[in-house]
VOGU-3710 file (C-alpha; in Angstrom, 3 decimals, decimal comma):
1> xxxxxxxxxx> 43,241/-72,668/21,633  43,468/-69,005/20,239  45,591/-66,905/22,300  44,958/-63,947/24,334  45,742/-61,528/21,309  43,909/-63,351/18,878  40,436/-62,847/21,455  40,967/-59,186/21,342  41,759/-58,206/17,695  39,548/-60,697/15,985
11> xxxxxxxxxx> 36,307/-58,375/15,396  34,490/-56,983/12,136  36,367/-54,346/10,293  35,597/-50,927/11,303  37,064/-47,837/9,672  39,137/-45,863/11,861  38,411/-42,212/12,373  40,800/-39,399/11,177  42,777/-39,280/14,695  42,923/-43,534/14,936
21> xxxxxxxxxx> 44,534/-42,832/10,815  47,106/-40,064/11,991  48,067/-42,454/15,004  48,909/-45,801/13,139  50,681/-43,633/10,516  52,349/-41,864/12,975  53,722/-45,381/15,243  54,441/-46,708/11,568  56,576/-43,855/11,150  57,864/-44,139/14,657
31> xxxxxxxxxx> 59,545/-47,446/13,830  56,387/-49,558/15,898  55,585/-52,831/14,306  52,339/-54,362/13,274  51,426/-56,515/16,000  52,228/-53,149/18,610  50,091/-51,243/16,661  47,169/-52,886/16,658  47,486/-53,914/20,093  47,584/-50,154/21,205
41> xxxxxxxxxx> 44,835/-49,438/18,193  42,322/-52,229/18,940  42,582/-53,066/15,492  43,366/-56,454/13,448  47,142/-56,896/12,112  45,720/-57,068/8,752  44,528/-53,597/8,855  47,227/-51,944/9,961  49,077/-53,384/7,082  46,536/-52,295/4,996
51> xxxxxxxxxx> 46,567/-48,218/6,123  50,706/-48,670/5,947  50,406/-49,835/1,874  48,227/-46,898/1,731  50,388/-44,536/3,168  53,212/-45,835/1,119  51,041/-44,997/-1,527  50,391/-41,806/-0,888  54,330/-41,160/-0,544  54,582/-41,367/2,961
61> xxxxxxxxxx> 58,420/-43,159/4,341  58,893/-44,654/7,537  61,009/-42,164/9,819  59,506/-39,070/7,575  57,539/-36,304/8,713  54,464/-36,479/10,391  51,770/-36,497/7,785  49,648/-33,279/6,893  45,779/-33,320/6,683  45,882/-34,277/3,066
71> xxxxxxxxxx> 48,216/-37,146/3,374  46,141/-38,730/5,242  42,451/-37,621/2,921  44,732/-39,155/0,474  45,268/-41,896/2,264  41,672/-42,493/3,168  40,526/-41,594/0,193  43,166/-44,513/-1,781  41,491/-46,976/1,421  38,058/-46,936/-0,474
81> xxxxxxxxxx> 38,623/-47,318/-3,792  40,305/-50,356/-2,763  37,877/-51,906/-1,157  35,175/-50,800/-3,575  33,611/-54,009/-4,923  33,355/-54,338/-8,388  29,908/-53,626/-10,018  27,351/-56,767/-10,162  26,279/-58,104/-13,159  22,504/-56,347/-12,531
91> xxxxxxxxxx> 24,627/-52,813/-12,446  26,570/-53,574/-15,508  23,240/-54,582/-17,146  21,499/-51,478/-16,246  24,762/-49,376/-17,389  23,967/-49,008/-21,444  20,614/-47,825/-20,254  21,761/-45,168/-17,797  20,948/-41,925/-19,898  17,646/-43,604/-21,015
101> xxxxxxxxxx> 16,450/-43,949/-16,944  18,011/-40,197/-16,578  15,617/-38,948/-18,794  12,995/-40,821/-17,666  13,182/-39,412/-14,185  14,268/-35,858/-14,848  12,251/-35,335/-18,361  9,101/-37,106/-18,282  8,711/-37,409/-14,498  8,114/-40,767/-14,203
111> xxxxxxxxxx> 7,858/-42,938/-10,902  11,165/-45,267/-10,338  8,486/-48,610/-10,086  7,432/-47,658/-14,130  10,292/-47,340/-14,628  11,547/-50,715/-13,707  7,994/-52,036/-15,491  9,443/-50,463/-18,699  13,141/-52,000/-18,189  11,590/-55,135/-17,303
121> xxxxxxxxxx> 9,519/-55,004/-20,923  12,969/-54,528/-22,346  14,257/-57,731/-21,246  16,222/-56,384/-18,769  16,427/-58,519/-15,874  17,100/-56,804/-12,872  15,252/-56,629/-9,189  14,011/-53,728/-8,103  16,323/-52,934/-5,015  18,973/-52,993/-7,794
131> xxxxxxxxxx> 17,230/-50,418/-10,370  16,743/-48,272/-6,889  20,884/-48,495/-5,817  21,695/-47,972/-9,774  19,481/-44,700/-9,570  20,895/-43,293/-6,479  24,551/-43,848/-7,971  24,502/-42,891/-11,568  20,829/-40,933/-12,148  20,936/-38,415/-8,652
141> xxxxxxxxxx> 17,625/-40,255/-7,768  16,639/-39,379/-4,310  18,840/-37,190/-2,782  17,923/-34,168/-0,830  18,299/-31,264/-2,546  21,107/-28,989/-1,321  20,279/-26,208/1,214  22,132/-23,032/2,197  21,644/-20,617/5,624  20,921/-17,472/4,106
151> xxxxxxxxxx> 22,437/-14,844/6,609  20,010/-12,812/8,926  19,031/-9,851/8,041  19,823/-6,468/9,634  17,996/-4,900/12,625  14,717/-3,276/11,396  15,221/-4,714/7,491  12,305/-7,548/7,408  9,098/-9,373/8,858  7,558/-12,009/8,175
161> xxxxxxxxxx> 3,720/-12,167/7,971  1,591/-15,432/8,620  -2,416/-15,417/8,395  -3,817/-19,015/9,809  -6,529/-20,587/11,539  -6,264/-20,970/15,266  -9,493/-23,093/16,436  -12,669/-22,647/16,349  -14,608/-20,388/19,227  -17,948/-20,732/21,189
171> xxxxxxxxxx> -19,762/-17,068/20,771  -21,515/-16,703/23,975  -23,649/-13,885/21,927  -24,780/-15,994/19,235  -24,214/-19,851/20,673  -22,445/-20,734/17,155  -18,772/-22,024/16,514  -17,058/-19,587/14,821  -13,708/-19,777/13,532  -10,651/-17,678/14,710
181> xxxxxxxxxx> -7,813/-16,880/12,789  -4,502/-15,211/13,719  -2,129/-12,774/12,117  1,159/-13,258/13,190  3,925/-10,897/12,822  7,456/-11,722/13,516  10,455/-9,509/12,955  13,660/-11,469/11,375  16,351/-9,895/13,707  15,136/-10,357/17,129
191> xxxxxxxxxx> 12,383/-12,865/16,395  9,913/-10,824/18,736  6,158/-11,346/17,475  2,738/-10,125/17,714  -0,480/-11,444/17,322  -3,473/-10,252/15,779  -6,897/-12,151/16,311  -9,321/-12,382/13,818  -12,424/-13,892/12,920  -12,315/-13,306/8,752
201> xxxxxxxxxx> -9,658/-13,019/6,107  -10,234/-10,543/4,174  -8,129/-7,239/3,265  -8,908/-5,351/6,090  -8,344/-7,362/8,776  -5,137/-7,879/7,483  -4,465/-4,014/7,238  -5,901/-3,891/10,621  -3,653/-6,363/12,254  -0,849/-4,759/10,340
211> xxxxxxxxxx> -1,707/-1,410/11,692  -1,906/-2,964/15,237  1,856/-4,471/14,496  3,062/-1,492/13,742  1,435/0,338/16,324  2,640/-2,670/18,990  6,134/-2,101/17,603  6,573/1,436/17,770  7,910/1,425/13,753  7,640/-0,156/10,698
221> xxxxxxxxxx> 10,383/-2,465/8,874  11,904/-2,228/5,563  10,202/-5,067/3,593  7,288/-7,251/4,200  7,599/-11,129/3,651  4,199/-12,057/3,176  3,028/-15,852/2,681  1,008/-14,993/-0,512  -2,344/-13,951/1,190  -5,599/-13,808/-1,043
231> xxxxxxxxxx> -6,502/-10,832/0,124  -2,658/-9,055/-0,411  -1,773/-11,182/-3,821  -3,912/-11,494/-6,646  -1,727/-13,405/-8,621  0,952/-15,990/-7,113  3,914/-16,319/-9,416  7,836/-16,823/-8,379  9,104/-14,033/-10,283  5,876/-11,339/-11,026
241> xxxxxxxxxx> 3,492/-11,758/-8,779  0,010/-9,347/-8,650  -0,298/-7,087/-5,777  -3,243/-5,852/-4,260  -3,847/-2,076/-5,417  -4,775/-1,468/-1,636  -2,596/-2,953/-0,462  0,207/-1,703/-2,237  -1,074/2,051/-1,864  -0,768/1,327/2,379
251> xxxxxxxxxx> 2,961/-0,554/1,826  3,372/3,258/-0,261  2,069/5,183/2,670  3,885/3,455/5,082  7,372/2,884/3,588  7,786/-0,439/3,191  8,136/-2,974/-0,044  5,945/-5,923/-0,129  8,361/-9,523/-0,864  5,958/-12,163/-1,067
261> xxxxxxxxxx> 6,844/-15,884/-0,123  7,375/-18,480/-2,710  4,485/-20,367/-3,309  4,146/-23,585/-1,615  7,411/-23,237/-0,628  7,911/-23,307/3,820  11,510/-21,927/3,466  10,330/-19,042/1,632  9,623/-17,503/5,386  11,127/-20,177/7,324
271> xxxxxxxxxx> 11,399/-17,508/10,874  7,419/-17,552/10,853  6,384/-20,853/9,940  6,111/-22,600/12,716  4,738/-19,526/14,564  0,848/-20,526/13,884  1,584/-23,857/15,596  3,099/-22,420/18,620  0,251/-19,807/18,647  -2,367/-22,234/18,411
281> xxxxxxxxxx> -0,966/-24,681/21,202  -0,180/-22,232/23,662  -2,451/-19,237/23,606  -5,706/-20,409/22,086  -5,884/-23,837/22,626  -7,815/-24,646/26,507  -8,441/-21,017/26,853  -12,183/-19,234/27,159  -13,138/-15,882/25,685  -15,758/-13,545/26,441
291> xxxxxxxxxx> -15,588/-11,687/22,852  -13,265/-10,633/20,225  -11,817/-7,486/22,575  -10,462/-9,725/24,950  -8,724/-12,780/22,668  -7,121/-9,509/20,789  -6,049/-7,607/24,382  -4,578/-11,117/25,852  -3,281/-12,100/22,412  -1,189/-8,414/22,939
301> xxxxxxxxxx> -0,395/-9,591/26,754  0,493/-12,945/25,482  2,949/-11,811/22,961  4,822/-9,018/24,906  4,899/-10,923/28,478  5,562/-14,719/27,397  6,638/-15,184/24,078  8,620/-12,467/24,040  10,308/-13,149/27,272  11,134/-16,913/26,206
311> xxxxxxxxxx> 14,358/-17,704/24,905  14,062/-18,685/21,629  14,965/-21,988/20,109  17,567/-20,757/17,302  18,755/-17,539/18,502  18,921/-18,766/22,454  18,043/-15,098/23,742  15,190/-13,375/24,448  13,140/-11,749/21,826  12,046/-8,845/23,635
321> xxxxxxxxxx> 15,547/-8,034/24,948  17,397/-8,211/21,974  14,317/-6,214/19,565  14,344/-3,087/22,556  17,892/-3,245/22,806  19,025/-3,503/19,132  16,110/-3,511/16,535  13,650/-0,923/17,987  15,772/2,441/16,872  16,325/0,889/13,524
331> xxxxxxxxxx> 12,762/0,922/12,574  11,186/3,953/10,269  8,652/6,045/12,032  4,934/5,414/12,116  3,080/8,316/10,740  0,415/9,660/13,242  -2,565/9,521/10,507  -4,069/6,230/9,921  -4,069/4,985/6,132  -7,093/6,309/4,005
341> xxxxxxxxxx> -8,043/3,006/2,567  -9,369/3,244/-0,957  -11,377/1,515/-2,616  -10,910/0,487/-6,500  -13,501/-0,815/-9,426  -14,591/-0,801/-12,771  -17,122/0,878/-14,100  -18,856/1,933/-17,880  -19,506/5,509/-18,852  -23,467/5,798/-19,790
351> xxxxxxxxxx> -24,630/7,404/-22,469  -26,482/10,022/-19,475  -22,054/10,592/-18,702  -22,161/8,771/-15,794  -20,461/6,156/-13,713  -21,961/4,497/-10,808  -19,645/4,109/-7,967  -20,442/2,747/-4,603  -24,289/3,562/-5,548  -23,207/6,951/-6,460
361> xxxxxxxxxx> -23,570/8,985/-9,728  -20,349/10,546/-11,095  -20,124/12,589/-14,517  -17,069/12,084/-17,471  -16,531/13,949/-20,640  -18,568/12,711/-23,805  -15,434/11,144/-25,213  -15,346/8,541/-22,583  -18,826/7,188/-23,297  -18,797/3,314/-22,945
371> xxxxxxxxxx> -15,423/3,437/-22,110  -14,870/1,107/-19,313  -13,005/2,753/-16,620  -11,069/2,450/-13,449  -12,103/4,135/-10,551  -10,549/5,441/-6,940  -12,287/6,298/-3,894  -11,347/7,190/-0,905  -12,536/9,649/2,143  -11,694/12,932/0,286
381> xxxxxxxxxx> -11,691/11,986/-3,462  -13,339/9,833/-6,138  -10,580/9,976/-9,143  -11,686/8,121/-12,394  -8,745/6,826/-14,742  -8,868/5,896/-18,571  -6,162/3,384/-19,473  -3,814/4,791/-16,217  -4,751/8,558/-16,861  -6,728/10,709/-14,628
391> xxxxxxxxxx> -9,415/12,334/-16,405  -11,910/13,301/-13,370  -11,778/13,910/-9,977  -15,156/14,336/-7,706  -15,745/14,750/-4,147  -17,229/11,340/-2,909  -21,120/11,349/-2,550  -23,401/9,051/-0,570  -25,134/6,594/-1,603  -27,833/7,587/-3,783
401> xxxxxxxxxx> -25,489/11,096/-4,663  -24,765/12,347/-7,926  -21,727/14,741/-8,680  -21,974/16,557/-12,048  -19,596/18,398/-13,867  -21,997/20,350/-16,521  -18,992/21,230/-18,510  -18,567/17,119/-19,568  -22,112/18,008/-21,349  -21,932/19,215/-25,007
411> xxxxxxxxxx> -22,260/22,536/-25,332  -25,838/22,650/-26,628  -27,064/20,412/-24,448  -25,233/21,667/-21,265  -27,961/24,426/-20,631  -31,090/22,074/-20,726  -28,738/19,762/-18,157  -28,313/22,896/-15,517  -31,885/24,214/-16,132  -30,356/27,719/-16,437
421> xxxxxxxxxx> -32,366/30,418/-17,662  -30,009/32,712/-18,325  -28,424/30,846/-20,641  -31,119/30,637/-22,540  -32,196/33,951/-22,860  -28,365/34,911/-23,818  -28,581/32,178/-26,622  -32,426/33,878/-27,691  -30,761/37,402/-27,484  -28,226/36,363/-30,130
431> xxxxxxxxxx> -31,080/35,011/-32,734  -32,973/38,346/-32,440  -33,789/41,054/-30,498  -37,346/40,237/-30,559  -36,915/36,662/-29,427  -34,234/37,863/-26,472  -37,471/40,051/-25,048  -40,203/37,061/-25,862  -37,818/34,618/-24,136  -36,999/37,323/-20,951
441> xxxxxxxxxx> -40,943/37,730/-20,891  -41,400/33,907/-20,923  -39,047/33,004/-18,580  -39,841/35,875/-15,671  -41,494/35,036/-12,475  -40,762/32,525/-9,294  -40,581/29,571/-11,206  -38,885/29,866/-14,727  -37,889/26,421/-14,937  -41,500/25,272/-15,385
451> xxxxxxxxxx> -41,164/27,330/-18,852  -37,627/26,068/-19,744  -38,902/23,642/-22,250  -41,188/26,350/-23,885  -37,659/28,890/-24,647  -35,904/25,411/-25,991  -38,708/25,115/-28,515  -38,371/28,566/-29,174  -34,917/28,196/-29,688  -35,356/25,314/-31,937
461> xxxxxxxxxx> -37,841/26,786/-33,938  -35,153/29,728/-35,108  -33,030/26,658/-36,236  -36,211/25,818/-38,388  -37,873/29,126/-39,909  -34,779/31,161/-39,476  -33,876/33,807/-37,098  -35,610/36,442/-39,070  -38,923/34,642/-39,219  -38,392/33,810/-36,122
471> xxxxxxxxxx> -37,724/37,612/-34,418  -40,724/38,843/-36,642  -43,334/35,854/-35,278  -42,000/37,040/-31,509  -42,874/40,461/-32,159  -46,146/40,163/-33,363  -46,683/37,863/-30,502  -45,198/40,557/-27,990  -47,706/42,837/-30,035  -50,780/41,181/-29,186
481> xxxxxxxxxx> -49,104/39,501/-25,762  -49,492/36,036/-26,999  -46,809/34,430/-24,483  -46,968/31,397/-25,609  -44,653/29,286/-27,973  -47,488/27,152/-29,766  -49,071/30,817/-30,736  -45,716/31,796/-32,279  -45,066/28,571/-34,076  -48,304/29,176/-35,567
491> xxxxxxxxxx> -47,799/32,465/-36,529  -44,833/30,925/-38,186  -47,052/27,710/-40,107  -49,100/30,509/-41,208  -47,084/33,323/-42,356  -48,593/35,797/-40,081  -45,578/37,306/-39,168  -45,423/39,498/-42,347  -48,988/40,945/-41,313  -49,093/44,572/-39,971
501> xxxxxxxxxx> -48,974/44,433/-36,167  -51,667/46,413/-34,226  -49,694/49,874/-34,061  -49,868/50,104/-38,093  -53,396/49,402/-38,512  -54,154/52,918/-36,738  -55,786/53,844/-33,169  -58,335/51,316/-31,989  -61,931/53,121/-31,495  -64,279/52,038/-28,982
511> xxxxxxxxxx> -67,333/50,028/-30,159  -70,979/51,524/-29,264  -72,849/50,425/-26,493  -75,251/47,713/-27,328  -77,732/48,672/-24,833  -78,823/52,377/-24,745  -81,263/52,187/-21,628  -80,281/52,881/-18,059  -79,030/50,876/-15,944  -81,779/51,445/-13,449
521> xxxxxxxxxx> -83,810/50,390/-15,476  -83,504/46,937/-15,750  -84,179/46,688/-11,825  -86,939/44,378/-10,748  -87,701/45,237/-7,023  -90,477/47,523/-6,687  -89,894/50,018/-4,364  -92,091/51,008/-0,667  -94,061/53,576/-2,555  -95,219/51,219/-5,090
531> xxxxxx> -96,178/48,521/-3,005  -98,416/50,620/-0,747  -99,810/51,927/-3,994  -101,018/49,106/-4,565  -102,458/48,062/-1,627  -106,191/47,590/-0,824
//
């Protein structure tokens, strides 16, 4: 029969704890023997005399000091290589092929089970629990990858912004399902949120639930941690990622720098991930809405009255408290104007020096034609860029507008464009004196556009014939008040200018009457003196 002792220290070997450790070594030292000290430890003889080799050691005497922390780290530590078993023979059979399976997992990727299909090819004859232990020990296969608390950041520094889809909503308007999507903004100090309801996503309802943050807020934080949002980040990259032009001109106006997330990455803005969730389960989720004004007013109730009240799960105080207390002062102003929102495209430059903008006509120089440019337009201006410069500004037009800078015409054509007579009658003065008067003549009355074509011919035909031709054919014309331009370009075809005008032929003399009678005389009712003549 087993003694008494023998029932309460024979049990499986446990290792003891750091404060069981200091207490055998510090009995041992104490002069206790083996059998007291594993009847006060709970422990088996055998171990104790195990921990005392150790501590010998390790340098430790009986009736020395007490040990220090690393004595006894030293000691555990000199415990378990000792009882580490040797390698298997699967391990040592996997060993010459340890930088081979390295590769294989961190190079090329490949699954641990193809792996073992490849070994397996190679003769090597080893079960697949095995290959998985071997990888864990000598290949880092499968551990988690190593994780640091990055420290909060100041009152008023950064918010995180989350765009998601909250359910989907019965319009009582239309009878259709529509879906309902929430902007969630939560500031990284005091974790206090707000909620913006939504039924697209698209640019501006994210600028409108940002301006509604703000506004909620009474300020607007330092940098914006964004969770890559279509409509805010035109190209996801780690490093360089593509902003919005928009959007970047509102972070501009209002003072903050955009930080977006990682991609597919949750810890990128871990303080608003899991707000979506929480929205969705308890503010949407079981509730009825009329219309969109009242899911965005009780979202607003919602996050000031409950979730900011709440105290939250990793901070453990209130939201609300700690943002009106501490974070609220720290934030930069909010200007009282609301953001002009632009809008950008690209456009060609037609051959007629025009761009069509938001179905709008918009004139550029005659350098730029077929360039294809970028343009800017917002409530006050429409500004057209080449290659980043500015080479036009415009007021904006409506649709169907057209804004037109006459000086992007050349200059011969610029006239003809404005339909200016006076321009044309400066440009006839200079070719004669002659033509100046024709042209004046020509182009006087109510309407002297409807002859505009007639002093460009006129023009043109000086560039033909000659100026002095020209001035000599107007002349004559003016002589005999021919105002007409066909008259004088055929005075030109046929030389007549050179022939004396009217006032060097002499004074014109009447012709002779061709009838020399009365005219009385060709009367044909008789008159009452005749006719009673004649009666009988």
């Amino acid at each position: 029969m087993l003694s008494s002792f023998s029932k309460e220290v024979r049990m499986a070997y446990r290792e003891l704890g750091m404060i069981e450790l200091r207490e055998v070594v510090r009995r041992w030292q104490a002069g206790d023997g083996f059998r007291a000290i594993a009847r006060a430890a709970r422990i088996d003889r055998k171990t104790v005399a195990r921990y005392v080799r150790a501590a010998l050691a390790v340098g430790l005497m009986r009736g020395g000091p007490l040990p220090t922390d690393e004595q006894l780290a030293a000691v555990r530590h000199h415990l378990t290589v000792d009882l580490a078993p040797p390698p298997s023979a699967e391990m040592q059979a996997l060993a010459p092929y340890r930088e081979q399976i390295r590769a294989w997992l961190t190079d090329d990727k490949l699954r641990l089970t193809k792996i073992y299909r490849r070994l397996r090819a190679l003769q090597v004859g080893v079960s697949y629990s095995t290959l998985y232990r071997f990888a864990r020990a000598q290949c880092d296969f499968g551990h988690a990858a190593l994780t640091v608390r990055v420290a909060e950041p100041p009152p008023g520094e950064a918010a995180e912004v989350d765009f998601g889809l909250l359910g989907l909503w019965l319009d009582p308007t239309t009878g259709r399902r529509r879906r309902v999507y929430g902007l969630l903004v939560t500031l990284c100090f005091s974790r206090y949120a707000f909620l913006w309801i939504s039924l697209r996503q698209d640019l501006p309802a994210v600028l409108d639930g940002l301006e509604a943050a703000w506004a909620f807020f009474g300020g607007v934080v330092k940098r914006l941690v964004e969770d890559n949002l279509k409509p805010v980040v035109t190209r996801p990259d780690r490093y360089a990622p593509g902003i919005d032009r928009v959007f970047l001109e509102y972070a501009q106006y209002r003072g903050f720098v955009v930080d977006p997330a990682v991609v597919r990455h949750a810890t990128g803005k871990p303080k608003v991930e899991r707000g979506i969730p929480y929205c969705r389960e308890d503010f949407f989720r079981g509730e009825t809405f009329r219309d969109l004004a009242e899911m965005r007013a009780r979202a607003v109730v919602w996050a000031r009255d409950l979730a900011g009240t709440r105290v939250h799960g990793t901070t453990r105080q209130v939201p609300r408290v700690v943002f009106e207390t501490l974070e609220q002062p720290t934030l930069l102003p909010l200007a009282p104007e609301p953001f002009d929102r632009p809008t950008w495209a690209r456009a060609t430059v037609h051959p007629d020096h025009h761009i069509q903008f938001r179905y709008a006509l918009y004139s550029v120089a005659t350098r730029y034609l077929g360039h294809r440019v970028e343009v800017r337009g917002d409530a006050r201006l429409v500004r057209i860029y080449d290659r980043g410069t500015l080479i036009k500004v415009h007021p904006p037009q409506p649709p169907g507008g057209r804004s037109t800078d006459y000086t992007d015409y050349p200059a011969e054509r610029a006239p003809y464009a404005m339909r200016a007579p006076d321009a044309c009658v400066r440009q006839a003065e200079q070719v004669g004196p002659a033509v100046g008067q024709f042209t004046r003549v020509l182009l006087s009355g109510t309407f002297p556009w409807a002859r505009l074509r007639q002093a460009q011919k006129l023009l043109r035909l000086a560039e033909r014939y000659g100026a002095a031709r020209v001035n000599a054919a107007c002349a004559r014309a003016l002589a005999f008040e021919l105002l007409d331009v066909r008259r004088v370009e055929r005075i030109l075809r046929t030389a007549l200018e050179r022939e004396p005008g009217p006032t060097e032929r002499g004074a014109l003399r009447p012709l002779p009457a061709r009838f020399a009678r009365a005219p009385e005389s060709f009367a044909h009712h008789p008159t009452e003196e005749d006719t009673d003549g004649d009666r009988p």
